[in-house]
N, CA, C and O of each residue as an XYZ file, in Angstrom:
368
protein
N       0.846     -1.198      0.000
C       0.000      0.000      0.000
C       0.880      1.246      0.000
O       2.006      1.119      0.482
N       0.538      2.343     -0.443
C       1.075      3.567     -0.863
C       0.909      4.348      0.576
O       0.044      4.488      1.441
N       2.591      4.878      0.247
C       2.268      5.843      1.765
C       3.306      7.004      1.550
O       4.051      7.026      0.570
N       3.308      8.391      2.962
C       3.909      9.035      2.530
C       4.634      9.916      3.707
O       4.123      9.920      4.827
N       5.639     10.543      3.489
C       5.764     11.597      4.752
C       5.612     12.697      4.348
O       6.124     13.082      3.296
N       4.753     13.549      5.226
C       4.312     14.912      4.733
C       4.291     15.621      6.152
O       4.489     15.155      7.274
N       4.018     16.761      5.777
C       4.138     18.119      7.113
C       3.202     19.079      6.798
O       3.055     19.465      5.639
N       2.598     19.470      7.658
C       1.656     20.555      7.017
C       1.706     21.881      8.291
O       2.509     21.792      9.219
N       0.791     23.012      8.175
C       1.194     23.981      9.170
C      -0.800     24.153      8.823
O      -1.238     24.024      7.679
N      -1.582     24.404      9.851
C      -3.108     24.700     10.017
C      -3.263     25.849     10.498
O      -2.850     26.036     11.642
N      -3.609     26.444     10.102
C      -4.433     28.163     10.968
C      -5.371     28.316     10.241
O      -5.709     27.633      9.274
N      -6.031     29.598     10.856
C      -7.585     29.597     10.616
C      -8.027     30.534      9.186
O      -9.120     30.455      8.625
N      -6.951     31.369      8.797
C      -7.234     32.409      7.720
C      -6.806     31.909      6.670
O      -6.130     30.887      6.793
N      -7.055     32.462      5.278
C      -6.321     32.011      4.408
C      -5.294     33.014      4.032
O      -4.291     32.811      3.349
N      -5.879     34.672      4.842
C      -5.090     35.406      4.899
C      -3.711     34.944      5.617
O      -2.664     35.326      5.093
N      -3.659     34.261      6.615
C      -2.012     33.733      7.356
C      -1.805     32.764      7.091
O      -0.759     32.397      7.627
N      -2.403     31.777      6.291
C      -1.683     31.073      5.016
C      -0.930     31.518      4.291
O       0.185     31.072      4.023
N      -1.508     32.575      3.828
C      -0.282     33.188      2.389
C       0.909     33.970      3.195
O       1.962     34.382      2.707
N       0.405     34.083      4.760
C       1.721     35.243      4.662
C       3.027     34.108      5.165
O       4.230     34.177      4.915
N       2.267     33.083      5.949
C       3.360     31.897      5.974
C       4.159     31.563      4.707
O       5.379     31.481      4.561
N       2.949     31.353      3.639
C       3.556     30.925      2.785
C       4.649     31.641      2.212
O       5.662     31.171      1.695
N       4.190     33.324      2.428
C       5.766     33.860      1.793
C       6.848     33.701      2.787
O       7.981     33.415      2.399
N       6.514     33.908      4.360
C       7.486     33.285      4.808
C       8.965     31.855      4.389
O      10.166     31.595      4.304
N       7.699     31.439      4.282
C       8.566     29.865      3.755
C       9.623     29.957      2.283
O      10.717     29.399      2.199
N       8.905     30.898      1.074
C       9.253     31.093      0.397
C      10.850     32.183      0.413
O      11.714     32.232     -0.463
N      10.801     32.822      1.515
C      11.951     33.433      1.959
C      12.695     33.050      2.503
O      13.700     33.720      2.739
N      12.520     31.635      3.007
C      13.547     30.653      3.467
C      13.425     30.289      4.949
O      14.195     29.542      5.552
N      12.526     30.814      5.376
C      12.012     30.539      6.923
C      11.743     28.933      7.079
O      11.511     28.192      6.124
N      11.800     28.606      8.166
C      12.004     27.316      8.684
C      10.792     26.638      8.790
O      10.157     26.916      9.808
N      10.111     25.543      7.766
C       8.860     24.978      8.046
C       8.330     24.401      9.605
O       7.266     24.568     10.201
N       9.415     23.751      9.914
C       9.222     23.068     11.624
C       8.781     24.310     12.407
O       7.695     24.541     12.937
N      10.007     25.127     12.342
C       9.385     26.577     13.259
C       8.818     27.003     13.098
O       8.503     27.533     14.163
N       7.870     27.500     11.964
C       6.753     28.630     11.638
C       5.411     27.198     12.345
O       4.533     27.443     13.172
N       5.645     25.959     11.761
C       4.665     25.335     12.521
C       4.384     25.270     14.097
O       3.419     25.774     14.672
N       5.304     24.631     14.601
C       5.575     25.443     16.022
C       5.131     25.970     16.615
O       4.729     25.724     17.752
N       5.056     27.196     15.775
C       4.750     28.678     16.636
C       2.877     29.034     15.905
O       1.890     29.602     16.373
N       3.175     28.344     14.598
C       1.429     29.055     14.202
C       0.633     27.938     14.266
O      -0.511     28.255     14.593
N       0.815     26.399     14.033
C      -0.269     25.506     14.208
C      -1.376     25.246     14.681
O      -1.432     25.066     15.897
N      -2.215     25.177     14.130
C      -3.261     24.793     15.648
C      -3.745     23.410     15.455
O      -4.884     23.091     15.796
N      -2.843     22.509     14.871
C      -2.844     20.904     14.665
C      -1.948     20.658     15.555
O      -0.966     21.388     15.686
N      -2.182     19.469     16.380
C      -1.738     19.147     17.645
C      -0.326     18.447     16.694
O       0.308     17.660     17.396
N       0.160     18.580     15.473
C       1.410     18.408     14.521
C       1.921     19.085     14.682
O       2.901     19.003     13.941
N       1.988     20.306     15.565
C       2.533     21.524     15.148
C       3.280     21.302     16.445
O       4.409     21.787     16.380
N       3.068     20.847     17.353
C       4.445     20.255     18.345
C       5.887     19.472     18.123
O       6.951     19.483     18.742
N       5.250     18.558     16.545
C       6.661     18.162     16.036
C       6.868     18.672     14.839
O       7.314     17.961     13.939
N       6.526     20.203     14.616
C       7.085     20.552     13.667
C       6.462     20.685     11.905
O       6.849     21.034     10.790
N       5.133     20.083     12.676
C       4.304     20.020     11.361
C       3.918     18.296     11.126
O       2.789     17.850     10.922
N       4.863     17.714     11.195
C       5.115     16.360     10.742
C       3.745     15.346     11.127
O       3.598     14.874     12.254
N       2.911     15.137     10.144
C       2.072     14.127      9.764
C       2.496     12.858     10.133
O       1.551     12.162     10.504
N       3.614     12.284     10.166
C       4.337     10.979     10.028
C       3.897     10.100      9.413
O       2.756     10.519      9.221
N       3.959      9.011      8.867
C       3.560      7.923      8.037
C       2.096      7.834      7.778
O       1.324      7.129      8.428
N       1.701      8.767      6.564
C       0.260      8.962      5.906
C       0.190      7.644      4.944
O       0.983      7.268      4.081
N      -1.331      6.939      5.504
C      -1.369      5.944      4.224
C      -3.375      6.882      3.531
O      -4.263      7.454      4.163
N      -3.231      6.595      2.263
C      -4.320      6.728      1.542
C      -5.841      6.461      2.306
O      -6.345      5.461      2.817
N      -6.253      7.719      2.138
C      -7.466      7.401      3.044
C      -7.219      8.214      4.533
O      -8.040      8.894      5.147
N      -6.626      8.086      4.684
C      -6.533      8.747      6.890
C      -7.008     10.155      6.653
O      -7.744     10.612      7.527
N      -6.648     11.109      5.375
C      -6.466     12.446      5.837
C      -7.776     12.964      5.289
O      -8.559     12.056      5.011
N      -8.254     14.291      5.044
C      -9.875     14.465      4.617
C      -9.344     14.387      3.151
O      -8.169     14.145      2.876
N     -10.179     14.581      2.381
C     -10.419     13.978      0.613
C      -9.038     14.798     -0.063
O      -8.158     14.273     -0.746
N      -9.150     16.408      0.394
C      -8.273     17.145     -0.375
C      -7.205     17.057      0.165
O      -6.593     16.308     -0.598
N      -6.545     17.308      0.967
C      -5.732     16.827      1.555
C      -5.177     15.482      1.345
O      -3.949     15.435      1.277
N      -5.841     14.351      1.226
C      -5.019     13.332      0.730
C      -4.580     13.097     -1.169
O      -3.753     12.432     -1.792
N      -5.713     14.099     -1.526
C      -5.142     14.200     -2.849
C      -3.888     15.132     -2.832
O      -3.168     15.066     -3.829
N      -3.590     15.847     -1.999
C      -2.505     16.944     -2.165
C      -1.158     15.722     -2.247
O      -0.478     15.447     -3.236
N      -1.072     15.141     -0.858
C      -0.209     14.110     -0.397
C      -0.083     12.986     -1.095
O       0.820     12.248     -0.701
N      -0.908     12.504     -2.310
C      -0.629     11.639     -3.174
C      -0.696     11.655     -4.828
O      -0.655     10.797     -5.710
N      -0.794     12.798     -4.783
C      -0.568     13.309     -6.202
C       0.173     14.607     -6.519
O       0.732     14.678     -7.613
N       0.251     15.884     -5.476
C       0.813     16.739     -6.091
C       2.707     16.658     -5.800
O       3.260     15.723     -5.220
N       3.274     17.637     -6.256
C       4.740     17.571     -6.428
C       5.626     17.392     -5.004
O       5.499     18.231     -4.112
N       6.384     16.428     -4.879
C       7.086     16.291     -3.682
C       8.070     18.085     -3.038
O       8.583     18.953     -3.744
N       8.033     18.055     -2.463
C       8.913     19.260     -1.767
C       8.438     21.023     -1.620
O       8.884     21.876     -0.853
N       7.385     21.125     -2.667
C       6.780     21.950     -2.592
C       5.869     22.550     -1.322
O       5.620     21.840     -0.347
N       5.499     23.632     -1.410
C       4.179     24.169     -0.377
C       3.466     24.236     -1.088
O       3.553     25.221     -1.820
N       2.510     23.420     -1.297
C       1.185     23.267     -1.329
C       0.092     23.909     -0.624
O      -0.078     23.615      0.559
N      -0.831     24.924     -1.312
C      -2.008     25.644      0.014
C      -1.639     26.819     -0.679
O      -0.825     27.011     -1.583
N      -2.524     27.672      0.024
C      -3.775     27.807      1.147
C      -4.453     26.805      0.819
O      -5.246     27.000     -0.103
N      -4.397     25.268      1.486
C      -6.212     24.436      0.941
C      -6.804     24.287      2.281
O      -6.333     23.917      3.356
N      -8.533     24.871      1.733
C      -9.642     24.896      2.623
C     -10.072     23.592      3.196
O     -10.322     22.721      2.363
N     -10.177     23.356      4.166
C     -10.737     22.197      5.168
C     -11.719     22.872      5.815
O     -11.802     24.100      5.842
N     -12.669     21.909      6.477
C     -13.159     22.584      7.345
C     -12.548     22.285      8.894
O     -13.221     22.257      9.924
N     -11.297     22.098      8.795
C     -10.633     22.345     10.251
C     -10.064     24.112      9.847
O      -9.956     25.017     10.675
N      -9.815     24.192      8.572
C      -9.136     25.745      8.750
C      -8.770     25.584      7.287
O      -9.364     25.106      6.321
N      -7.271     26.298      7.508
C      -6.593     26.208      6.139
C      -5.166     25.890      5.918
O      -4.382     26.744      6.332
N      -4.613     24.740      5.297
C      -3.507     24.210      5.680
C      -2.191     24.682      4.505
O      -2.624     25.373      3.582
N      -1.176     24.483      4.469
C       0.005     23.922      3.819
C       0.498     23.186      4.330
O       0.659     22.900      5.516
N       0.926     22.629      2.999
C       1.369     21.346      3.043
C       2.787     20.652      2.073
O       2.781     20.632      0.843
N       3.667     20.245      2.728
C       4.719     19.778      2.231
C       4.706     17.886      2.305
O       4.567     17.254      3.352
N       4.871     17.330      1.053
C       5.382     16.278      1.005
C       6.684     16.098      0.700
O       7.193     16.563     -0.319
N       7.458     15.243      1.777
C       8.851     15.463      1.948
C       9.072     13.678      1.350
O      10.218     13.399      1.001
N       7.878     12.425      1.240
C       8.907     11.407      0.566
C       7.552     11.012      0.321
O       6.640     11.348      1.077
N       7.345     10.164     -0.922
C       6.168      9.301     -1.150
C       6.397      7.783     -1.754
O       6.904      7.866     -2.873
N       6.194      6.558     -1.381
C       6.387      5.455     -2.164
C       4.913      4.420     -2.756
O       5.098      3.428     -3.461
């Protein structure tokens, strides 16, 4: 079965989505900005999802994690927990 390691960072705006996201894009530290902005109980290790298999996460979200481009930030995507990015760091 297909699985993956991914990290994501959750807050509630999509407005502090994007400003993370330029964060990140400026070279800021994914673990730390999660850390400090999460409000996914992930955000204690840094973001880290740990071993995602197909199916666990809500619909969009697991399409992010099994189809879009490894290493990227992925997001602002809407959940109804909030609004996430998302990094897939390995997929097999």
């Amino acid at each position: 079965m297909a699985s993956a390691l991914a990290r994501h960072i959750l807050v509630k705006t999509s407005e502090e989505a994007l400003q993370l996201k330029q964060r990140l894009a400026k070279g800021d530290d994914f673990g730390k900005l999660a850390k400090k902005h999460s409000s996914c109980k992930s955000g204690r290790r840094g973001g880290d999802l740990g071993d995602v298999r197909p199916g666990q996460m809500v619909k969009v979200i697991d399409q992010v994690i099994f189809k879009k481009a490894l290493l990227e930030i992925h997001g602002p995507i809407k959940t109804q927990f909030g609004f996430h990015l998302v990094q897939v760091m390995f997929r097999d």
